[in-house]
N, C-alpha and C positions, 0 to 999 in steps of 0.2 A: 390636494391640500392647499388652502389658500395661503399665501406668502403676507411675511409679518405686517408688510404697509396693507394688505388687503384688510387682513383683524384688525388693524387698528383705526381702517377708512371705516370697518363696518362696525365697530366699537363708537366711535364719533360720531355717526347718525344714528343710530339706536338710541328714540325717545329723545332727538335733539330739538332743541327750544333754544333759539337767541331771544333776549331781553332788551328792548331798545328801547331809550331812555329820550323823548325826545320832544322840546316844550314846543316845536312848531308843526303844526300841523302837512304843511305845504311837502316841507321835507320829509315827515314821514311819508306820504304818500308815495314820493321821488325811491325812497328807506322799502317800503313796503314792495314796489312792483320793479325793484332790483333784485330782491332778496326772491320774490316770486317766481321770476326768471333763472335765476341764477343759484340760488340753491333752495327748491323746490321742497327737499326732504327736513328741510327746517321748517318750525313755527315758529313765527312771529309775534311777539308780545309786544305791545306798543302802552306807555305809560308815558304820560304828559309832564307830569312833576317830580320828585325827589320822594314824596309823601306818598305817592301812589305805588314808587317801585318800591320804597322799605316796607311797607304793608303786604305787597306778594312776595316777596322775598321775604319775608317772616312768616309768612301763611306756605310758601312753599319749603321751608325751611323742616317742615314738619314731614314731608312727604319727600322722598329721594328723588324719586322718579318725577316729579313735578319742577325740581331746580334744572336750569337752563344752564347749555353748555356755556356759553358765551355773552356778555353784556356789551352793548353796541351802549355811550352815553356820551351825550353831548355833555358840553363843559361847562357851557353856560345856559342856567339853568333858573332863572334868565341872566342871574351873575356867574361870574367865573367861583367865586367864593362859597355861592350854595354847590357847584357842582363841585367841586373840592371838596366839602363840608358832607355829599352823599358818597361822594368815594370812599373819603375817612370810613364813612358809617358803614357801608359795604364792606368793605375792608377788618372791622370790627366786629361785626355777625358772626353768631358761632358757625363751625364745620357742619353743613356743606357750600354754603353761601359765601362764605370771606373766602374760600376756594378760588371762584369763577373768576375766571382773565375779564379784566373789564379792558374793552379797547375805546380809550376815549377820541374823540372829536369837534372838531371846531371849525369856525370858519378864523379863528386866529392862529397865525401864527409866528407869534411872538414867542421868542427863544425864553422868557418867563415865565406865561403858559406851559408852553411843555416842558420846562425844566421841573416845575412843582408841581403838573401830574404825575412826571414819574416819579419824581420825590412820594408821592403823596398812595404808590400804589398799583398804576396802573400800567397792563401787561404793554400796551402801543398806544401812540396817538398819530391821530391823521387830521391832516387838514382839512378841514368838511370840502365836498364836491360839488357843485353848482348845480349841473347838469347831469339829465339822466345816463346818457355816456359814460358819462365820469362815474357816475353812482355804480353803472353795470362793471365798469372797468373795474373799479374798488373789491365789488364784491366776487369777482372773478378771480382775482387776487385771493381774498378771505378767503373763501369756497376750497382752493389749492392750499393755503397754507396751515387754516382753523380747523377744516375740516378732512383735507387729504394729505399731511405731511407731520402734523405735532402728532403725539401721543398726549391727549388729553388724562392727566390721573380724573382714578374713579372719586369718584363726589361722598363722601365718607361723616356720618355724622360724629358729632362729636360727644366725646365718651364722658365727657363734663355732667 
């Protein structure tokens, strides 16, 4: 009989999709072949603007099994203020979507920024990473704590 963290590692990759929010290309790629290495049993979504992730996030709003455990968003998007302004929005989407831990990121880290991400919503923030090292570090981290330690609740729509 599998032991409770086992159900629940295997509850956390069943039909897992991370959502990564991210306007520069360069970095997604760095984004892309960490997450490929590192946690294999995930799909990766990559959306360049604010405009493109509320549109699959409303289109997958419809569909349970299509909403992503987790959303990876950078902060600045190219301002700090639209990424703030798609957290709110995210954040305000009906059940199952306003659900999802968004773990935000930046290359700022100014005690402002992250004081009104999390004011503003959002489950972590990280200092964006440079290098691919750092990137595989990061997501080595995640992989262990998003995906092999939380009990993520089930994604539920909403009864509205």
């Amino acid at each position: 009989m599998p032991s409770i963290k086992e159900t629940s590692i295997q509850t956390n990759f069943r039909r897992a999709k991370i959502l990564v929010i991210e306007d520069n290309e360069d970095h997604w790629q760095l984004i892309k072949n960490a997450l490929q290495q590192y946690l294999s049993e995930v799909a990766p979504v990559w959306v360049a603007s604010a405009q493109q992730a509320l549109a699959l996030l409303n289109d997958w709003g419809q569909e349970e099994w299509e909403v992503p455990k987790l959303i990876l968003q950078d902060l600045y998007l190219p301002t700090r203020e639209e990424g703030w302004n798609l957290l709110q929005q995210i954040k305000a989407l009906p059940a199952p979507c306003s659900q999802i831990p968004v773990v935000m990121f930046s290359a700022s880290n100014e005690t402002d920024d992250i004081n009104e991400t999390y004011l503003r919503g959002s489950a972590s923030y990280l200092v964006k990473p440079v290098t691919f090292s750092e990137w595989a570090a990061y997501f080595q981290e995640l992989r262990s704590y998003w995906w092999e330690t939380v009990s993520l609740p089930p994604m539920r729509f909403s009864t509205l």
